[in-house]
N, C-alpha and C positions, 0 to 999 in steps of 0.2 A: 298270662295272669300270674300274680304271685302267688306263692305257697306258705301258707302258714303252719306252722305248731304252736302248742300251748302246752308247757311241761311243767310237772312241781320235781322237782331237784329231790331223789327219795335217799340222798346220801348227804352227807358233811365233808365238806375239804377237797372237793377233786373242784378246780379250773373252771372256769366260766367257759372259755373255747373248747376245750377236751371235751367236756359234757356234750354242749351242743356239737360235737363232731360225730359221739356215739349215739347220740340220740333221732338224729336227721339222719337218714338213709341217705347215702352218695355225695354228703357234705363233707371235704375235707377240714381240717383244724386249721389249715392256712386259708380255706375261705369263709372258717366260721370267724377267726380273725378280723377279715376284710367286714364282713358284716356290724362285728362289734363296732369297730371304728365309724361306719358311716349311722351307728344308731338303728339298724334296723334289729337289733336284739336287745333287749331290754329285759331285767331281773325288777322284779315288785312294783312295774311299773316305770323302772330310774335306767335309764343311762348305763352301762358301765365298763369296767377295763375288761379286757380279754384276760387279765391273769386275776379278776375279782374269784375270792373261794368259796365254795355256794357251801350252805347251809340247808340242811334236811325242813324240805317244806318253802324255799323258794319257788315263786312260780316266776319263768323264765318263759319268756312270747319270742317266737322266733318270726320275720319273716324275709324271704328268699324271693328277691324282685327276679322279674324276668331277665334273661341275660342279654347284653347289648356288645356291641364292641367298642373294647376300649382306645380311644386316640394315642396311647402312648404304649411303649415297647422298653419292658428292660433290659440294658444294656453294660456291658461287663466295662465298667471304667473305674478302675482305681478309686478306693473312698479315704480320707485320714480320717477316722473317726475318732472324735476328741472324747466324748460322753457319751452313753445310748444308755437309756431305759424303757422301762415299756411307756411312754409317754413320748417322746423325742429324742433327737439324735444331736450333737452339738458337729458340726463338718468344719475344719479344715479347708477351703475351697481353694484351688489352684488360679492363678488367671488365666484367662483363656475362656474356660469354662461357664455358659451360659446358667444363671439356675434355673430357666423352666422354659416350655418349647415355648414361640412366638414368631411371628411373621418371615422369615429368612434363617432362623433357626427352630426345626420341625423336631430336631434329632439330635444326640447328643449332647444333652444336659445333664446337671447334677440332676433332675426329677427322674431323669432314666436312669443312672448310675442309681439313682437310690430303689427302683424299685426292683434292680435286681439284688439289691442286698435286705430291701424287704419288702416283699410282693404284695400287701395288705397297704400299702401307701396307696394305689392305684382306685382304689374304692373311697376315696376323700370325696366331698361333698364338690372340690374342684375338678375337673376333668382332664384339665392339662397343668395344672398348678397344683396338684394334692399334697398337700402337707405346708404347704408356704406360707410361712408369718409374714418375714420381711423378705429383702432378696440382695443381693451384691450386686453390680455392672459386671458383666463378664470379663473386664479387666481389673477388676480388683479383687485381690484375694482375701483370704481370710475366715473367720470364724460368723458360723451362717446356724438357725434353728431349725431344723424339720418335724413337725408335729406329725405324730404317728397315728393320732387317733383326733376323731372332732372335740372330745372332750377337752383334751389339749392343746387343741390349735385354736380353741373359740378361748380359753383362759389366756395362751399367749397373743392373741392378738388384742383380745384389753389389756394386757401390760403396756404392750407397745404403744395404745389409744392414751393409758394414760402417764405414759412418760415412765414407769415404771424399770422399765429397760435400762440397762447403763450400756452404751456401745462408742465406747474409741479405738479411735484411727493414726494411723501415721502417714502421715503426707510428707514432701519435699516439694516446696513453692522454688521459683525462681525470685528475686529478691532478700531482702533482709528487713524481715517484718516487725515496725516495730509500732505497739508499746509488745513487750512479751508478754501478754495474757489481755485478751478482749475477747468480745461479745458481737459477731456480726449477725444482726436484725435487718433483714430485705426479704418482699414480697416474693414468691417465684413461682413463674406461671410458663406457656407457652411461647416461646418467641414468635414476633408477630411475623418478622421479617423469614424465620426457617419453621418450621412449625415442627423438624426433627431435633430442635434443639431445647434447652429450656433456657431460661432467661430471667433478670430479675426484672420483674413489671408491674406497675402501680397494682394493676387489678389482678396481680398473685395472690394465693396461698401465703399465709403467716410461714414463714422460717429463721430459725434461729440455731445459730449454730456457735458453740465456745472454744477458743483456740488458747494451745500456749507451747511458747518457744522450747525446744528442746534443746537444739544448741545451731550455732550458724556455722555456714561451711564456705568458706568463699562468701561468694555474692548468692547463695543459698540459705532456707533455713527450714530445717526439721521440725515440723510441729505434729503433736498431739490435739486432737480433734474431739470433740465429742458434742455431735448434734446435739439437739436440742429437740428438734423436730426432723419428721422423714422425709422430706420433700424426695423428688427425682430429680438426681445430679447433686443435688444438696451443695455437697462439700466444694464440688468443681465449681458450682455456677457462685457461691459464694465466694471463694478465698480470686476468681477470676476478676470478678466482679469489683474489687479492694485492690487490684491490680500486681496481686501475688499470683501466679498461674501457678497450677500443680504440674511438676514436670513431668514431661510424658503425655503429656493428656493432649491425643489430638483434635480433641474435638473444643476445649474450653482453653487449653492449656496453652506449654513449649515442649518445640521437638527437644529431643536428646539422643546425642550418639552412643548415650550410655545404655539407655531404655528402650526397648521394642512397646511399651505399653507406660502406661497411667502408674506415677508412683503413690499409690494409695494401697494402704491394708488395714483391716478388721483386725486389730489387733488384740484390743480386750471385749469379751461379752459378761454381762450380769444379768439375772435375772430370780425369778423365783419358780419352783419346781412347782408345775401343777397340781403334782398328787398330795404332794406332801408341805407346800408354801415354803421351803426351806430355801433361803439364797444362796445361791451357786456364782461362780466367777470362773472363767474359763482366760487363756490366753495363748496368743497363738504369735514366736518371734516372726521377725522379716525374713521373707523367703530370699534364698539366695540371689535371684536379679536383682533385688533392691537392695540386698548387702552390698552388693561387688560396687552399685551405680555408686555407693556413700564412699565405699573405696577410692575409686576413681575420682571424684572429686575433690580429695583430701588433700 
């Protein structure tokens, strides 16, 4: 059964976590944390951050669910951390790198790399996705959000609901795409014929995605990306789709003897900070495989 408290806060200025760590017998500050975040701690009845600063005469309701085992394990893997505050972390992601466990990948993800950098992710309202707004393909790098607490990750994913989000990319198509700047609009659903693939198909999902030429390389050419909408594959099943393949990409794309992976990167993020609604813009250059690949084809 859970255990409850019901506290009035008989001081001014001390932490919302720190309070309820000294208050709750055998509750540590990193699980009064985890608590905050999934909402089982509540100040005057509301919601709130783990660094809110209590006022003399709040009442603070605590409750402490029975304990379960969690499916996920953190895990010591390198983080670039671009932002963090007590609301979310803005990550750097390497390729390679899965962001959250799923079918064939159980273990070693950014979700594990994060919750050994911070153990209160693990208590999200998801079980094995805790903190996840959006997410990267495990071969594309780039700049990714992790919500640290629900209050934050239910605000950032109505941004992303409603377009509020700014997120461009850097691709390398095979081709020389021209007009330099359009608008590709196609439906995108399951492929009927792989069902592990996606596809553009009458009875898809609205997708829209806007391109524009950065500059041509050869018989190549560097565009800047920026959905419109999140579909899965988006960018691949679209610019494939228009008969520009993104190079690298074995599953939409063309091989290349330059590339072990997908030339795609998150390069710029925009958004608004949940606590404070204040617009942030973060950017992340091309990591050194896709420098060298632009090299080599010069």
């Amino acid at each position: 059964m859970a255990t409850e408290y019901h506290l009035m806060a008989d001081r001014a200025g001390t932490r919302l976590d720190k309070y309820v760590s000294e208050q709750c017998p055998g509750l540590s500050r990193t699980q009064a944390q985890k608590l905050i975040a999934m909402g089982y701690i509540t100040v005057n009845n509301r919601v709130a951050r783990a660094s809110l600063k209590l006022v003399a005469g709040d009442q603070v309701a605590v409750i402490i669910p029975p304990a379960t085992a969690s499916p996920l394990s953190p895990e010591s893997i390198p983080l670039k951390i671009v932002y963090e505050d007590d609301d979310l972390l803005v990550i750097d992601k390497p390729a390679g790198l899965t962001t959250h466990p799923a079918p064939g990948h159980p273990e070693h993800t950014l979700v594990n790399a994060i919750l050994a950098h911070f153990p209160g992710l693990s208590v999200l309202s998801d079980s094995v996705r805790p903190g996840i707004v959006h997410r990267l393909d495990k071969d594309t790098s780039g700049l990714i959000i992790i919500a640290k607490n629900n209050a934050a990750r239910l605000d950032l994913i109505e941004q992303f609901r409603t377009r509020a989000v700014v997120k461009t990319y850097l691709t390398l198509v095979r081709g020389r795409l021209t007009p330099e700047w359009g608008v590709i609009e196609a439906p995108i659903g399951r492929d009927p014929r792989n069902r592990k693939r996606m596809a553009v198909v009458h009875e898809g999902r609205e997708a829209r995605t806007e391109y524009r030429v950065i500059k041509y390389i050869g018989d190549y050419t560097l565009l800047e990306i920026k959905p419109q909408t999140g579909r899965t594959h988006q960018i691949r099943v679209h610019l494939a789709a228009i008969g520009y393949p993104v190079v690298g990409d074995a599953t939409y794309g063309v091989k290349s003897p330059y590339l072990s992976r997908q030339f795609l990167h998150a390069h710029r993020l925009g958004f608004r900070l949940p606590s404070t609604g204040e617009s942030v813009e973060f950017t992340s250059p091309l990591p050194p495989d896709l420098e060298q690949a632009l090299k080599n084809l010069a």
